[in-house]
N, C-alpha and C positions, 0 to 999 in steps of 0.2 A: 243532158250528158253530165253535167257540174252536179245533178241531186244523185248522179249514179253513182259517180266518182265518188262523192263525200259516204257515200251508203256503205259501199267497198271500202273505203279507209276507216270506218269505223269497225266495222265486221273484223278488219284484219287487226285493226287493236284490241278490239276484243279479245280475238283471240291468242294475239300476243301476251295479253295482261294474265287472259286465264292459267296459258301457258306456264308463264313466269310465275305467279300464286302456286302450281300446283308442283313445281318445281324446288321452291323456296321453304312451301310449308307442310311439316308432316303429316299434318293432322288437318280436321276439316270439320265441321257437321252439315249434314241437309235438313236443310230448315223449312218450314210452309210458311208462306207469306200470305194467304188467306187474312182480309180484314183490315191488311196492315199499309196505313194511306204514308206519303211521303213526308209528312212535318213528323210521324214517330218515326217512321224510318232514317231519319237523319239524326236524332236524339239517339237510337241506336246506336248508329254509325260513331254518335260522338261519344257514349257512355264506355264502347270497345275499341276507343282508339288507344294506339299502342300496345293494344293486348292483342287484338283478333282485325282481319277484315274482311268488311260485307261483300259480296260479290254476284249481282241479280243478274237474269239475262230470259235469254228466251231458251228453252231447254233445245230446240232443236241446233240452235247456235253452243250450247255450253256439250253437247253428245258428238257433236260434227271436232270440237276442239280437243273433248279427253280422245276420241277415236285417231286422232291424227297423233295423238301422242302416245299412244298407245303399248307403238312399237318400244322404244324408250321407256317405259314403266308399264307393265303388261298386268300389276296389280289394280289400277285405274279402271282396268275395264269390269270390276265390281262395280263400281259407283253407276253405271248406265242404266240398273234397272230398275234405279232410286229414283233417276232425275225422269219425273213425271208428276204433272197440275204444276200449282205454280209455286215455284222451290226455287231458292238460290244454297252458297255455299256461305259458312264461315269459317274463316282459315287464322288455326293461330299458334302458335308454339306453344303458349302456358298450357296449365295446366288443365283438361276439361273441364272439370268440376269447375273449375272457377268460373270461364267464360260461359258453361253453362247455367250459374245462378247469376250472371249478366243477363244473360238472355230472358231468363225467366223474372229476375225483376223488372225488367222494362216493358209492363203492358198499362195497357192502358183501357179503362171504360169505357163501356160502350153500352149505347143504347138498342133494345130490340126492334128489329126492323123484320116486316112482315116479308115471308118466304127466305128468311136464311133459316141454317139449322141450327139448332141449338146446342152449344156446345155439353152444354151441363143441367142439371137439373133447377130449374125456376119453381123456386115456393113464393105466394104473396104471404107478408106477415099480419099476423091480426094488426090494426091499426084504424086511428079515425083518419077516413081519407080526407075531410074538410071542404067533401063536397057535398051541393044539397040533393034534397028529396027527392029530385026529378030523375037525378042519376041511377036509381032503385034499378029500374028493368035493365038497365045494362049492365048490372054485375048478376042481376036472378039470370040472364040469358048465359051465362061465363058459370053457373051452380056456385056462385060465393057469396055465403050466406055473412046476413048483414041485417044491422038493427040502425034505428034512428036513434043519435046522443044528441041529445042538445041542436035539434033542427040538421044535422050533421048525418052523413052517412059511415058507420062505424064498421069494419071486417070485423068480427066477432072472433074466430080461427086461421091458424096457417092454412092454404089451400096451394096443394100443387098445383101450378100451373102448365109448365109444360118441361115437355121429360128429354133427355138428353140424346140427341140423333133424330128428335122431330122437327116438321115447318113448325116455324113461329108463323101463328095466325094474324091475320086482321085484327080481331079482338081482342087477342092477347097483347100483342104491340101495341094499340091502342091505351089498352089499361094499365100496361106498366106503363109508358110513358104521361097518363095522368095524372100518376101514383110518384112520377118523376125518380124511377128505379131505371138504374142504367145496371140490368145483373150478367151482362156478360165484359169478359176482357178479352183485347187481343194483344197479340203480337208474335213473334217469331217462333214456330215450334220445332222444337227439332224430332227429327223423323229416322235418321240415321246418324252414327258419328263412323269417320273414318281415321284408322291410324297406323300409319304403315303398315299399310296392306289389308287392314281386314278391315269389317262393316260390321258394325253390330249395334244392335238397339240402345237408346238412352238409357235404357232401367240399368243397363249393366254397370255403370256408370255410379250406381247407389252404393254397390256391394263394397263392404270395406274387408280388412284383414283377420277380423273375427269370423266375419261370414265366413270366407274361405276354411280357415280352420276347423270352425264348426263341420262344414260339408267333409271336409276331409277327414276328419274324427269319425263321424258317423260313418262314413264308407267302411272304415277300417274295423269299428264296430260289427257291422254287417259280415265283412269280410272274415273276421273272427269267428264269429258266429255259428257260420254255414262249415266253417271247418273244422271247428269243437265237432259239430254234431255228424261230419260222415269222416272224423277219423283222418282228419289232411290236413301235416302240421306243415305252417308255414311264420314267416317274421309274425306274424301277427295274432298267430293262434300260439305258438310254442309259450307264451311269457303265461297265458292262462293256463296252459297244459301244468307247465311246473308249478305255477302254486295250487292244481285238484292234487297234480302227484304227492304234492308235500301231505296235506290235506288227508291224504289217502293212508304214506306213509303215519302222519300221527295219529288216527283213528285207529291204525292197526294194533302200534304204540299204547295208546291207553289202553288196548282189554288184552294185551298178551304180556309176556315177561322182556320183550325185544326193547332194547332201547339205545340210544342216541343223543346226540348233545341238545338238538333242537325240543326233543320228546321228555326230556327229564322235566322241566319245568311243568308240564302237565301231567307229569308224577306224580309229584311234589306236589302239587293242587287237588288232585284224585286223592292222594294218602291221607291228606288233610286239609278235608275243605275250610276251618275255620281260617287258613291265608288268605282265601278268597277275600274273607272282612276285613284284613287284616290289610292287606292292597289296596283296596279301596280310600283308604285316608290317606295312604302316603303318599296317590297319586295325585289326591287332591292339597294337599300340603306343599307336594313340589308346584303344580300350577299356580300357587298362589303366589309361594316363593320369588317363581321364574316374573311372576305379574308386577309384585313389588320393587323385583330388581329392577325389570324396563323401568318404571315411574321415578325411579330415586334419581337418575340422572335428569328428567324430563323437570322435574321440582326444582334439582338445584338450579337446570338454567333461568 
């Protein structure tokens, strides 16, 4: 009865802590904790203290607790079809970016262990492994072509070893680990972020205020475009309409007698082309001019 009772009053702080976190803070990420043992998990915990905090559980305990709360914040119930394998939250007010390159500097090496997946792609690098001659068949059985240096067993080439989303083998695990290569990291991934109210992927997280712009240029580009070409002027086509019309109107300007304040100067050019050469210096004369004036102040200082 005393192990039941203690089970129940933890449960219920659990879910009063969750409660209170999800209450307190706006923002959130779900993280996988795949790989990730308790001595780095607590260097986590201490690297985002005061910025973020960690909060692991059992997801059927952390769905039973947003669900009760639900009622109360009815945008929560996004986060449910996140929290699945094995995920906790980090909850924190700054900034994401930031607590997300917390999270991401805090991993730690690790060595390949037969039958996990491989997160990333494994090359061996050419290199003398410093082992001897006997060792031969066990890299010809692995196709890692190798010469004898100096009574020494030498890689000759980089060889892929194993490719990203495969079991790491028996033999593979074996031979990094004699080769004493630890090529994978773990620690915290994040999977989702939340932020008053909505759920959206890390990558979104990259885009900065150029990006945006850029996207938004381009649209208006497009949106231009399509409406140049079927004759439907709107904010964004009218500005090119008026300078073809201009365009249109000085073309007509140069070969007839019509003319206009804007059109005279390509009179004046047409009646006598040697202005053409004649322009040509003065403009360069002024750029020079305009060059020399910025520098006379930049000198005196």
């Amino acid at each position: 009865m005393v192990r039941e009772g203690t089970k129940a009053e933890w449960k219920a702080n659990y879910f009063t802590k969750l409660i209170n976190l999800l209450e307190e803070y706006p923002k959130c990420f779900i993280v996988g904790a795949d790989n990730v043992g308790s001595k780095q998990m607590q260097e986590i915990r201490i690297a985002l203290r005061g910025k973020a905090v960690v909060l692991m559980g059992k997801n059927t305990m952390m769905r039973k607790a947003i669900r009760g709360y639900v009622e109360k914040n009815p945008d929560l119930e996004r986060l449910l079809p996140h929290i699945k394998q094995n995920v906790g939250f980090v909850f924190t007010q700054e900034e994401l970016t930031d607590v997300r390159d917390l999270l991401l500097a805090n991993k730690v090496k690790a060595p390949a262990k037969a039958g996990a997946l491989a997160p990333l792609d494994v090359t061996v690098p050419a290199q003398n492994t410093g082992m001897g001659p006997e060792k031969t068949s066990f890299f010809q059985a692995l196709q890692i072509p190798t010469k004898i240096t100096k009574g020494t067993i030498e890689i000759v080439q980089d060889v892929p070893l194993i490719k990203a989303g495969d079991k790491v083998g028996m033999s593979e695990a074996t031979l990094l680990n004699m080769l004493k290569i630890s090529p994978f990291t773990y620690g915290l991934i994040i999977q989702k972020v939340y932020d008053s109210g909505s759920v959206f992927s890390p990558e979104i997280l990259d885009i900065t205020d150029d990006d945006l712009k850029q996207t938004f240029m381009s649209g208006v580009m497009n949106v231009a475009a399509v409406s140049l070409s079927i004759s439907y002027p709107n904010i964004a086509s009218v500005p090119h309409s008026i300078v073809n019309g201009m365009k249109n109107l000085l073309a007509v300007a140069a070969v007839t007698d019509i003319t206009f304040k804007e059109a005279e100067m390509i009179k004046e050019y047409l009646a006598d082309p040697s202005k053409f050469a004649a322009a040509a210096p003065a403009a360069a004369a002024a750029d020079s001019g305009a060059g020399a004036a910025a520098a006379a102040p930049a000198a005196a200082e």
